[in-house]
BAPAKE-156240 format. One record per residue: x, y, z of N, C-alpha, C in turn. Coordinates in pm, whole numbers, plus 50000, padded with zeros to 5 digits. Example, Ala and Ser with C-alpha at 12.3 -4.5 7.8 and 13.67 -1.06 7.14 Angstrom:
! residues 2
513194943150780512304955050780513204967050780/512854977550708513674989450714512905000350787/
This chain:
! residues 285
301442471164114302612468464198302272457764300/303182450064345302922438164411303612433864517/303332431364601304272428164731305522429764725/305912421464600307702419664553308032430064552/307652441064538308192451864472308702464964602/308432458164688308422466864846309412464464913/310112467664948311432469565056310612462165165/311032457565245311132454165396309942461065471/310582470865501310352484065595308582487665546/308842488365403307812489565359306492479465369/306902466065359305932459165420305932453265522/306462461865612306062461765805305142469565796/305302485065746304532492365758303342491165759/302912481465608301742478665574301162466565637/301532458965687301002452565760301032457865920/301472465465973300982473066098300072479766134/299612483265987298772493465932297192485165935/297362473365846296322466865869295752457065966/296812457566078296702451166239295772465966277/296482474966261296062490166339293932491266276/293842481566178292362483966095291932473966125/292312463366189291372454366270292042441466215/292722438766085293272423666071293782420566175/293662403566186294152396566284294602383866232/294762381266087294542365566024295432373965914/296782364065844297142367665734296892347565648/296792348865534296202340665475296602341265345/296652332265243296582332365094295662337565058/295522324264882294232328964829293182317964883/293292310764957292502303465070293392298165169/292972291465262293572281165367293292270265378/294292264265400294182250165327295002240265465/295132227265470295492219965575296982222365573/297422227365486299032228065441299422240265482/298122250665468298392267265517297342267865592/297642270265722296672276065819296522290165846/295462296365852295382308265929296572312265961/297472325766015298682325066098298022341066140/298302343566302298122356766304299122363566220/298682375766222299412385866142300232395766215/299982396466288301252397766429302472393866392/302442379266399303392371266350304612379166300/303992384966207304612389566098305422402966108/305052408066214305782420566267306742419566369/307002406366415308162403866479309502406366395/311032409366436311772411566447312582400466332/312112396966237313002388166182314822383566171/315412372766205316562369566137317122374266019/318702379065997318952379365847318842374165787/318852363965797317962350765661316582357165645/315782357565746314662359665715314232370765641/315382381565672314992393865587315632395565434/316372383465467316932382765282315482371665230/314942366565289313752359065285312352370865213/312352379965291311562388465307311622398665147/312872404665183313272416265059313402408864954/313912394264895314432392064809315172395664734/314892396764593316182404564517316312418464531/314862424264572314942437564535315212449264659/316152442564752316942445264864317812461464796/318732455764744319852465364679319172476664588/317412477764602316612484264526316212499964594/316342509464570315982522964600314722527264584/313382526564674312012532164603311652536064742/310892545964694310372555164781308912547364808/308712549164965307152542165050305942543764987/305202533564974304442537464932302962530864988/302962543765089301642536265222300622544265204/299522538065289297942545065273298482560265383/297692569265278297892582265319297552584165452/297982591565542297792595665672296932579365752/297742566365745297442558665798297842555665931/297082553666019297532545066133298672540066196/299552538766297300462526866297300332515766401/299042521466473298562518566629297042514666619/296592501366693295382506166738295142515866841/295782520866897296032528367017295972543366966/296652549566859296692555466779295352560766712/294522551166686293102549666638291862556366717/292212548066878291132550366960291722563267025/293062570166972292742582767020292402594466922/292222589366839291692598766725290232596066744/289582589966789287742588066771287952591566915/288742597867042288252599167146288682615767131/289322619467067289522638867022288302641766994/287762651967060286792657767035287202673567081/286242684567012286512698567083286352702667210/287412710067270287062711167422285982719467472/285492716767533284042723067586284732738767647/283362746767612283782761067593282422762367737/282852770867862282282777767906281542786867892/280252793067861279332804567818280402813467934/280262825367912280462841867973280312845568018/280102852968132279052859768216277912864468149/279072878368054278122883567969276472880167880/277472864167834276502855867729275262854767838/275322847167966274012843668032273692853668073/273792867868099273432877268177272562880968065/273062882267918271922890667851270632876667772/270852865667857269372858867839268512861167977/266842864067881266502871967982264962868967998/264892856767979263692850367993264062834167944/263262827268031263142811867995263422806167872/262142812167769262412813867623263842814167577/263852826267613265392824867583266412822967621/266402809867754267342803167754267292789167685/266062787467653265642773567591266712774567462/266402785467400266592788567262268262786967281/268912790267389270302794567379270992778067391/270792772567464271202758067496270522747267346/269442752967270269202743767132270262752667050/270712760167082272052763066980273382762066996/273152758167149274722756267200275432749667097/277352748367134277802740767034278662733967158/279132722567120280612719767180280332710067311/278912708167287278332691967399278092686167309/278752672067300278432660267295277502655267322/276782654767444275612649367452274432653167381/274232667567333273552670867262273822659367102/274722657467121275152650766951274042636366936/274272632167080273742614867118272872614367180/271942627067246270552624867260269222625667147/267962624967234267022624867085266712641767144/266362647567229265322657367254265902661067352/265832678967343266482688967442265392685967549/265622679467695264852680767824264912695667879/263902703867868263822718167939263472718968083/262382717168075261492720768233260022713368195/259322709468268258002707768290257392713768427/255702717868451255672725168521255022734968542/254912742468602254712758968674255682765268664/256442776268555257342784068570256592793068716/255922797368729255902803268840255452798268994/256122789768965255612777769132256462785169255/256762781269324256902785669473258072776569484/258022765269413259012751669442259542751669301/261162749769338261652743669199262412731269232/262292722369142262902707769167263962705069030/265052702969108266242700769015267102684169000/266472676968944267082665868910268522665668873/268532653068837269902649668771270382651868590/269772642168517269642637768386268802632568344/268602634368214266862631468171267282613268148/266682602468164266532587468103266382591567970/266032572067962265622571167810264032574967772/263002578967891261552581867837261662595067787/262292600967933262742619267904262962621367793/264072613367698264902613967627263762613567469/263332608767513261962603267390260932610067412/260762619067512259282627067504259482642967501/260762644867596261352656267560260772664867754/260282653267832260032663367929260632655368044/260872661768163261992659868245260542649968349/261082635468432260442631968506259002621768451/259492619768378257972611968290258162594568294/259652585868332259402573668365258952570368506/259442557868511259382552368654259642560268757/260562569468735260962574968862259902589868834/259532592768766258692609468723257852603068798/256872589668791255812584968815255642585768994/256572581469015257272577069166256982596269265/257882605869173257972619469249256472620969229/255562618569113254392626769142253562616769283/253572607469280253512598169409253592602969518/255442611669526255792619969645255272635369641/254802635569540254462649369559252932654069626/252202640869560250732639269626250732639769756/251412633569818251572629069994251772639170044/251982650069968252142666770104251182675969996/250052669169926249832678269846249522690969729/250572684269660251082689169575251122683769422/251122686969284251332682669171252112688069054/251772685568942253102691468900252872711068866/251232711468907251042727968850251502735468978/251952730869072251952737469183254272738769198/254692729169109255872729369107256902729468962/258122736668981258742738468837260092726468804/259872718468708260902709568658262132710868603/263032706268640264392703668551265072699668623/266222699968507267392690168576268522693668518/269902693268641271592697468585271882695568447/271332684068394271702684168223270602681968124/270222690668028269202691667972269602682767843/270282671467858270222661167775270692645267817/270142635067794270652623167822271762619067781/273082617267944273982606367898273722591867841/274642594367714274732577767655274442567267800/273762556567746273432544067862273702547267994/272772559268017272072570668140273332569268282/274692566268177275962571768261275952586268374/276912587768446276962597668555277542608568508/277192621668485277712633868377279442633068420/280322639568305281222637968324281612655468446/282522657968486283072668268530283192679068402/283592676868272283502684268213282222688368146/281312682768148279782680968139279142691168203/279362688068340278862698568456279562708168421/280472710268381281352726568422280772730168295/280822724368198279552734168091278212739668116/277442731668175276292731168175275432739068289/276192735168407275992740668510275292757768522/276282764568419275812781968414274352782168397/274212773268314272942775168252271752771468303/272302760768441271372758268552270852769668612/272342775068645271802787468754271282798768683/271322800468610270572810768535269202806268485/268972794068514267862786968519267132793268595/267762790868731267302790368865267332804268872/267742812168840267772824768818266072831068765/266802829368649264832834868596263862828968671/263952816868707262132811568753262312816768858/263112823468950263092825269067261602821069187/262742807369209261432801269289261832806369431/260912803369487261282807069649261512799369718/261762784769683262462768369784263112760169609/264362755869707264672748169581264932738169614/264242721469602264362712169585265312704869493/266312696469585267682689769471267622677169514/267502668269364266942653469365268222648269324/268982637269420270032635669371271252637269359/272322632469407273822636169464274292645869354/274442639069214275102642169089274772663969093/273662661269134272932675769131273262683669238/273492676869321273202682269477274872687569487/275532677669436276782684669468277732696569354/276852695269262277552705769119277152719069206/275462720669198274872731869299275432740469407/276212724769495276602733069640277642734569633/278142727469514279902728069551280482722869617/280152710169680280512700169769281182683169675/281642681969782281672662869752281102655669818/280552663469928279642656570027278762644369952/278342633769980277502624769886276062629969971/274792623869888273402628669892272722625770042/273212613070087273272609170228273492615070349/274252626970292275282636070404274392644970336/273962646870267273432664570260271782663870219/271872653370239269782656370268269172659470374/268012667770394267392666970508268012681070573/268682690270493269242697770577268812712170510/268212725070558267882728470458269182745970468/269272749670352271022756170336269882769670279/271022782670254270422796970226271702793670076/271242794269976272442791169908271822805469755/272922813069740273042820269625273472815269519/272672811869412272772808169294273612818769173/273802828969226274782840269152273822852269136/272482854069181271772868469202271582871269279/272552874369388272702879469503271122877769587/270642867069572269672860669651269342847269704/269792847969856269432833469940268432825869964/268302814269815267202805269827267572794069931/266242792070049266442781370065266162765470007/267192762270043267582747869931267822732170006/267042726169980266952713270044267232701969927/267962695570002268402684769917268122670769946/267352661569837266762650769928267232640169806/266722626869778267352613269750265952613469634/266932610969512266212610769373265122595569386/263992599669319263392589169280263812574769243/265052575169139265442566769075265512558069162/266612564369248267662556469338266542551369497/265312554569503263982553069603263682538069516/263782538769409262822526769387263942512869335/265562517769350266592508169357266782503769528/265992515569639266562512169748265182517769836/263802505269828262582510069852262842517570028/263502510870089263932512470242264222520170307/264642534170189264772550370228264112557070175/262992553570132262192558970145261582569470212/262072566970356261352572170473262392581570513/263312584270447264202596070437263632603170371/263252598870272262452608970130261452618570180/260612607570285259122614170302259592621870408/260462623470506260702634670621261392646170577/261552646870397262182652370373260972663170288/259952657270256259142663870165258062668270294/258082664170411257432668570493257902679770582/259242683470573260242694170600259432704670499/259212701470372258642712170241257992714370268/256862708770325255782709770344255492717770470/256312717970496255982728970693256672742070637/257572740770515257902755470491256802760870416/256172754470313254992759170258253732763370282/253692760570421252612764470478252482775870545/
C-alpha cells in the first residue's frame, strides 16, 4: 500500500507520528537542486481546498479504515512523558523497619528494595564504612562517582579531605561510623530529589537507630535538613549542637557542620569546619 492509497487525515497522522520519532526533513528518493530538503512540519500545516484535493486525490470519495503504527505517538511531548512515568516510590512501614534488626540486615533490606531509581543508575550499594561501634556517627549526603565505584562512603577528594579533618582532633576512621542520607549515587552527583529523601530517609534513621552512636555528626545541608526537618540551609544550622530523636525515643546529640565537598569548593570556611570538629572534640573528651 502506498501513500496514494490514504485519505488525508490519514497521512497527517503519519507524518505527525514521524515528527513525534524525531524526523525533521521530508525528502524524495534524493535531493536534488530542484528538490530541497523541506521541513516536515511543513506538512502538517492546515492546507487550502485545493491543496487538499492536491493531497487526497482521487481517492477522496474513498472509504478505508486508518491504518497507523500501533499505539503510536502524536507528540514529542507525548513521548517525553512516557520515558518520564516511572512507579511511584513506596514508603517502607513502620512495621517493615522495626522488624530489621541488625545492620546486616538492613544492608540486605535496601539491596532488595524496589521502586528507587537510583538504585537502577548507580554501580554499587554505598553502606557505611567504619566502626559500627564508634562513639561518633557521621552522616553525609550522597555517595560521588569514586563511592559509586568502590562501594564505600567518603573515599574521593572530599573522603580524603574529612580524614584530614578528622586527624586534627584525633581521630580516624576506626574510631568513627560512615554513611550517608542516600545509599546510592545521583545521576551527574545531582541534589536528591524530595521524593528520594522521603523514601530513603526511614532507612537512615533506623540506621542511626541500630549503630546507636552517642554524637551524631551531619555533613552537609541536603542531610542536615531531611534529619532535622528544617529548611534552614547548612550555614544557619552548623555549629550548634541539638538533642534530636531519631524515632527511639532517644536524644542524640547532633551537630551539624559543612561537608567536605563544599570545604574544598570554598577553602575559606574552612575555619567554620575546624570550630566545629573542635566543639566534638570537647564533647569527647
Amino acid at each position: 500500500m502506498s501513500a496514494n492509497d490514504l485519505t488525508r487525515d490519514e497521512l497527517i497522522a503519519c507524518l505527525d507520528w514521524q515528527v513525534a520519532c524525531g524526523a525533521d526533513e521530508a525528502i524524495g528518493n534524493q535531493a536534488t537542486h530542484d528538490q530541497p530538503f523541506v521541513p516536515l512540519k511543513s506538512f502538517l500545516s492546515t492546507p487550502s481546498a485545493a491543496g487538499q484535493a492536491n493531497v487526497v486525490g482521487t481517492r477522496q470519495d474513498s472509504v478505508r479504515p486508518a491504518i497507523l503504527p500501533v499505539a503510536a505517538p502524536s507528540s514529542r511531548s507525548q513521548i517525553a512523558a512516557q520515558q518520564q512515568i516511572s512507579p511511584p516510590l513506596i514508603e517502607p512501614a513502620v512495621d517493615e523497619l522495626a522488624a530489621i534488626i541488625s545492620l546486616d540486615a538492613l544492608r540486605v533490606a535496601l539491596e532488595r528494595l524496589e521502586g528507587c531509581a537510583l538504585k537502577n543508575t548507580a554501580g554499587n550499594l554505598v553502606f557505611c564504612d567504619g566502626n559500627p561501634g564508634a562513639r561518633v556517627m557521621i552522616v553525609g549526603e550522597a555517595p560521588g562517582r569514586d563511592e559509586d565505584r568502590v562501594g564505600l562512603p567518603f573515599v574521593g577528594a572530599a573522603g580524603q579531605l574529612l580524614d584530614r579533618m578528622l586527624a586534627s582532633i584525633g581521630l580516624d576512621r576506626s574510631a568513627v561510623y560512615i554513611t550517608n542520607l542516600l545509599p546510592w549515587r545521583p545521576p551527574g552527583n545531582r541534589t536528591p530529589t524530595a521524593e528520594e529523601t522521603r523514601l530513603l530517609l526511614p532507612y537512615l534513621r533506623r540506621h542511626i537507630q541500630l549503630a546507636k552512636p552517642e554524637y551524631l555528626l551531619i555533613l552537609g545541608g541536603s542531610s542536615a535538613k531531611a534529619l532535622l526537618g528544617t529548611k534552614d540551609g547548612i550555614l544557619k544550622l552548623r555549629g550548634v549542637w541539638r538533642d534530636v530523636d531519631f524515632g527511639d525515643g532517644a536524644a542524640r546529640p547532633t551537630l551539624c557542620s559543612l561537608h567536605p565537598a563544599y570545604l574544598l569548593r570554598s577553602p575559606a570556611q574552612k575555619r567554620l569546619s575546624f570550630d566545629d570538629l573542635l566543639s566534638l572534640r570537647a564533647r569527647l573528651a
